[in-house]
C-alpha positions in Angstrom: -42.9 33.4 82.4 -46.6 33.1 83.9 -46.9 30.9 87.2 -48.6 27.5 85.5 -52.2 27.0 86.9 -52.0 23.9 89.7 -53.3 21.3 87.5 -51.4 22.1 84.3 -48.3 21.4 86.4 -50.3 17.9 87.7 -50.8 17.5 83.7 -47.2 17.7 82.8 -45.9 16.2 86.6 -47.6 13.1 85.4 -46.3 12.8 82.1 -42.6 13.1 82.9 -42.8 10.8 85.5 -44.2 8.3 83.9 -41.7 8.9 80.7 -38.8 8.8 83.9 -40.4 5.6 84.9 -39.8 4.0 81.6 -36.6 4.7 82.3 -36.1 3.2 85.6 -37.3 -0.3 84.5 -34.6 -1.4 82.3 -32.5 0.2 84.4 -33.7 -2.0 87.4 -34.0 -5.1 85.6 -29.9 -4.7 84.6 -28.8 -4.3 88.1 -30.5 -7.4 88.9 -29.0 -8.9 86.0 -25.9 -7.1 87.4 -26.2 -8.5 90.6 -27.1 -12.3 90.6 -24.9 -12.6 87.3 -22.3 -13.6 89.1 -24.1 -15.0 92.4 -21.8 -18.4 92.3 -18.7 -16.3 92.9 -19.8 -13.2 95.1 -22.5 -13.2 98.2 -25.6 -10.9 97.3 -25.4 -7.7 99.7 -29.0 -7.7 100.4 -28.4 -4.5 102.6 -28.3 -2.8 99.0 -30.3 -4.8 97.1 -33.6 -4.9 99.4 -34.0 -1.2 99.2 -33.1 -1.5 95.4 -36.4 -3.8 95.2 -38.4 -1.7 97.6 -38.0 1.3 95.9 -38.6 0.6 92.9 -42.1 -1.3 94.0 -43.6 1.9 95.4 -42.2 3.6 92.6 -44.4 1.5 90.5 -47.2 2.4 92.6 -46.8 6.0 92.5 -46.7 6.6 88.9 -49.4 4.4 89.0 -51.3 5.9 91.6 -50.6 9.5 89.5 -52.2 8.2 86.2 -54.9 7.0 88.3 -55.5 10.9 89.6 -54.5 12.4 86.1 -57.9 10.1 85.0 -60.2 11.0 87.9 -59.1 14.7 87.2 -59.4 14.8 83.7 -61.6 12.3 82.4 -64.0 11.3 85.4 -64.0 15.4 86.6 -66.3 18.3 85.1 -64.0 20.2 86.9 -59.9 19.5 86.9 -59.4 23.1 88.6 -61.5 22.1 91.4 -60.4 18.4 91.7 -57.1 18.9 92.2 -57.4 22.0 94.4 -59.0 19.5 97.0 -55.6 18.2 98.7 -57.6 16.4 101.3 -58.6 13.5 98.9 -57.5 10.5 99.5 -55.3 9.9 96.7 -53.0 12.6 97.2 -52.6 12.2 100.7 -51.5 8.8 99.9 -49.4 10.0 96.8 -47.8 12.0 99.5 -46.9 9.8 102.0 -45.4 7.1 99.1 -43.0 9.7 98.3 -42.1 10.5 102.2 -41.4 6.5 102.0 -39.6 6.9 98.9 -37.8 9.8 100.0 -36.8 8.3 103.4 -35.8 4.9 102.1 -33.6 6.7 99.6 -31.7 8.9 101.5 -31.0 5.3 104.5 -29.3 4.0 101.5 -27.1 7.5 101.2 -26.3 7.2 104.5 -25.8 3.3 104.3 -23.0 4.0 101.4 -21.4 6.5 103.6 -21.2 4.7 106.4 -19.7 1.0 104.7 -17.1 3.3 102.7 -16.1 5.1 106.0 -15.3 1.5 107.5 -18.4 1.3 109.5 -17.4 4.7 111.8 -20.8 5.7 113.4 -19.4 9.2 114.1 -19.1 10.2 110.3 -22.6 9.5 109.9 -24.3 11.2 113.0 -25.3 14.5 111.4 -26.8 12.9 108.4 -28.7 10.8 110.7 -30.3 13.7 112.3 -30.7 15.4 109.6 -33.3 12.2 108.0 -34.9 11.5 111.3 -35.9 15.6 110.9 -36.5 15.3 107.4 -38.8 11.9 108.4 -40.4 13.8 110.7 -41.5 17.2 109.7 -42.7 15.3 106.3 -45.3 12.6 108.5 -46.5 15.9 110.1 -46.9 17.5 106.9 -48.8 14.5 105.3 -51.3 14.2 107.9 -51.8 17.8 107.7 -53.4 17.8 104.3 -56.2 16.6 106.5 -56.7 20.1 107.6 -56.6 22.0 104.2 -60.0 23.0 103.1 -60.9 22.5 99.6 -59.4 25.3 97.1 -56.7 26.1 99.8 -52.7 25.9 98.8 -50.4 24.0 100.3 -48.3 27.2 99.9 -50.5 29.3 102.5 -51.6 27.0 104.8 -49.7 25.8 107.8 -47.8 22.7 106.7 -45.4 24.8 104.4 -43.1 25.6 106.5 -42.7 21.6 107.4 -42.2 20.9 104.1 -39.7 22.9 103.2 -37.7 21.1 106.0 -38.4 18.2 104.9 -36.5 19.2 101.7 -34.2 21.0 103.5 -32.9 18.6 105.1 -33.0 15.6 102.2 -30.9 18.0 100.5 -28.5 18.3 103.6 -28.2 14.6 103.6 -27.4 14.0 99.9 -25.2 17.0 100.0 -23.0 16.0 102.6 -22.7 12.1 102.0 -21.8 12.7 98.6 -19.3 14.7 99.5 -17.9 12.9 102.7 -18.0 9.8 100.2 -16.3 11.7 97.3 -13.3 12.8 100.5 -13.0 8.7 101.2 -12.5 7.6 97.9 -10.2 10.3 96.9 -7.7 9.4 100.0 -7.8 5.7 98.7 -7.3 6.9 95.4 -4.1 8.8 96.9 -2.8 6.0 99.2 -2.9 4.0 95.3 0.5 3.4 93.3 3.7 1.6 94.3 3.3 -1.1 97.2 5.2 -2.4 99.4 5.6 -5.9 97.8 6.8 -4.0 94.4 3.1 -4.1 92.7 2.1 -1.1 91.3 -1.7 -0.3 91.9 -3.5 1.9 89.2 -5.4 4.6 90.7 -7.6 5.4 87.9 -10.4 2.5 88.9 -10.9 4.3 92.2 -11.3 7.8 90.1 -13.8 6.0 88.1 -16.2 4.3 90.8 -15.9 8.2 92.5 -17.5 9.5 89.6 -19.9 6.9 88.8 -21.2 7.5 92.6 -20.9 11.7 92.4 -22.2 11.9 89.0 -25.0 9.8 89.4 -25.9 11.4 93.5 -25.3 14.4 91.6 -28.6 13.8 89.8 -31.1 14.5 92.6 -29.2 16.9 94.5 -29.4 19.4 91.9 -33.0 18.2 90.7 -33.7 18.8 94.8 -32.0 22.2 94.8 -33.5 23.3 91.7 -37.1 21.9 93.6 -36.4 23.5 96.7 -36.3 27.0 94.3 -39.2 26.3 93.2 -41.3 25.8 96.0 -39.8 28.7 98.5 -40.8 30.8 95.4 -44.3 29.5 95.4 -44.8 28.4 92.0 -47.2 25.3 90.7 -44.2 24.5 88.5 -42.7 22.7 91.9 -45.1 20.1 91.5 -44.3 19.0 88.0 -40.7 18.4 89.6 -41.9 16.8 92.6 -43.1 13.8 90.9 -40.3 13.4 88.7 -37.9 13.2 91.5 -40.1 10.6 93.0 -38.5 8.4 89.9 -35.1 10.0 90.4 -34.7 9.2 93.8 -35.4 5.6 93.2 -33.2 5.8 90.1 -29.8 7.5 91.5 -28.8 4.2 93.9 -29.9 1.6 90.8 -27.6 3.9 88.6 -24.7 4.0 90.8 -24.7 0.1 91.1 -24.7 -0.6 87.5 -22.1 1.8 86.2 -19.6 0.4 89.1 -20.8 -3.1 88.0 -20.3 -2.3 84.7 -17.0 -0.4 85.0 -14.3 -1.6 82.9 -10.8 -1.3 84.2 -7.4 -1.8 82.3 -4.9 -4.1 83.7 -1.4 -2.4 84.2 -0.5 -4.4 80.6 -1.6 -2.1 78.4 -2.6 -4.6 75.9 -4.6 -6.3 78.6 -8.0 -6.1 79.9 -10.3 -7.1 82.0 -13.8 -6.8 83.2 -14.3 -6.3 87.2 -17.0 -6.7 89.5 -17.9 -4.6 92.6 -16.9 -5.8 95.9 -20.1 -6.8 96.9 -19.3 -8.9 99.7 -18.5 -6.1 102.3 -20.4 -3.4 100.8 -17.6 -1.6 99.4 -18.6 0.3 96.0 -14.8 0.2 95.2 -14.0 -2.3 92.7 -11.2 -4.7 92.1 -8.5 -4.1 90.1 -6.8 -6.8 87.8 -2.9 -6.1 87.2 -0.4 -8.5 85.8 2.9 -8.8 87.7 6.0 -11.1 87.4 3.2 -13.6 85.1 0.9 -13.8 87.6 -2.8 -11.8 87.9 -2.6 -9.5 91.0 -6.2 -8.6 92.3 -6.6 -5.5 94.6 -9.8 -4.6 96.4 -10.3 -2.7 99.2 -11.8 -3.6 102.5 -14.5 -2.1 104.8 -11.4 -0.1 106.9 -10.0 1.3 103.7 -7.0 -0.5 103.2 -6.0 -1.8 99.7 -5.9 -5.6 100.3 -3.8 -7.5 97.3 -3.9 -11.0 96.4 -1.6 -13.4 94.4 -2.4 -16.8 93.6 -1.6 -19.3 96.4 -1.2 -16.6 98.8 -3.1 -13.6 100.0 -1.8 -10.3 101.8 -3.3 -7.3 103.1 -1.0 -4.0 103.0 -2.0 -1.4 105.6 -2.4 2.2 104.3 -2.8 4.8 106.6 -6.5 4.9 107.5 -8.5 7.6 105.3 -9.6 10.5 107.3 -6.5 10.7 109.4 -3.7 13.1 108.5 
């Protein structure tokens, strides 16, 4: 398979993003539908939802910026070859830097997740941290090195390489491990599910399905990143056609994960029962409640931001300690 010349792989970067995009929008417009649907009964959690609304913005003005390049390359250029080949315009450098935004704003909301479904421990999510400040870091370094790359250099030979592929390094450490750190917690609630105390019996099976709305959906970009970070340590233009279509994915993953769990049907312990749940927006949680029907009377379970199962009756509302996740 021949290496694809720089600006073929621009050509057909371009075109899957923007056929990724079109993806993306509905998909943004139904978590907001998802979200304020309901606003009367459940507090917005704007600690989600503003990075929800920032990310897909400079999505928006990436793919737009890319078609904007893919004309001045094409259309405007008697040379494509030479065009793109001069990564000290402009419009790449700032193409660059949107996706350092993208990619930064993405993997805080990674970390955010993590650290709510860990009940707010800092020291779960002090690795990951370092890991993005280093990722955040060797990537600004990188983008204001294309300042130094003469016209018909690679990015592959010249200096800032080896920033880069920390850069993506590291986002792929962070995704990595706060998938599966967030995969640990919810399996331990899942566990700590069943009979209660008070005689109710909680289903386990909505906890197994908001952890593999949140996996399979994380699951996304980490391998798109890994099969990226291939890519590019092997030096080939194809990298960039992937590049840009995880600019797309990155903003997609955390829009995904909230409307499958907003969507997520669960089944009441009454088999002929049903019952559409919401998430538990108001602390953050991604674990949904769960509807079960005991002695007549709809029991709702959540769980809270310390990752006990809290169950409520009508007229009356108990919390039954589990023994906190993470602890044997």
């Amino acid at each position: 398979m021949r290496n694809l010349v720089y600006h073929e792989a621009v050509l057909i970067g371009v075109w899957l993003e923007t056929l990724t995009y079109g993806l993306y929008v509905p998909l943004f417009f139904t978590c907001l539908f998802i979200v304020f649907a309901r606003r009367r009964t459940r507090r917005v959690n704007w600690a989600l939802l503003c990075p929800t609304f920032a990310l897909f913005v400079l999505c928006t003005i990436h793919v737009s910026l890319g078609i904007s390049r893919l004309l001045d390359g094409f259309i405007r250029s008697s040379n494509p070859a030479k065009y793109y080949l001069d990564l000290a315009r402009w419009k790449n450098i700032f193409s660059d830097a949107l996706y350092v935004t993208i990619n930064f704003i993405g993997d805080s909301v990674v970390i955010y997740r993590c650290y709510v479904i860990w009940g707010s421990k800092k020291r779960v999510i002090i690795f990951p941290a370092l890991c993005l400040l280093g990722s955040f870091a060797t990537a600004i370094y990188a983008v204001v090195g294309f300042n130094e790359i003469p016209p018909g250099d690679s990015a592959f030979v010249s200096r800032i390489s080896a920033f880069y592929r920390s850069t993506f390094t590291l986002s792929f450490v962070v995704n990595f491990t706060c998938t599966a750190l967030i995969a640990y917690r919810i399996t331990r609630t899942a566990r700590s599910a069943g009979p209660q105390p008070d005689g109710v019996d909680v289903d386990p099976r909505p906890y197994y399905s908001t952890l593999a709305a949140i996996v399979e959906s994380a699951a996304i970009y980490t391998v798109s990143m890994a099969i990226y970070i291939g890519l590019y340590f092997s030096q080939l233009n194809a990298q960039y056609t992937l590049y840009l279509v995880n600019t797309q994915i990155i903003g997609i993953v955390p829009t995904l994960i909230l409307v499958r769990i907003g969507l997520t049907q669960t089944r009441s312990s009454d088999w002929d029962t049903r019952s559409w749940t919401w998430p538990y927006y108001e602390s953050g949680m991604f674990i949904p409640e769960i509807q079960t029907h005991s002695e007549g009377m709809v029991v709702t379970h959540g769980a809270d931001s310390s990752g006990s199962i809290k169950t409520s009756r009508p007229g009356s509302s108990q919390e039954l300690r589990m023994a906190k996740l993470g602890e044997s």
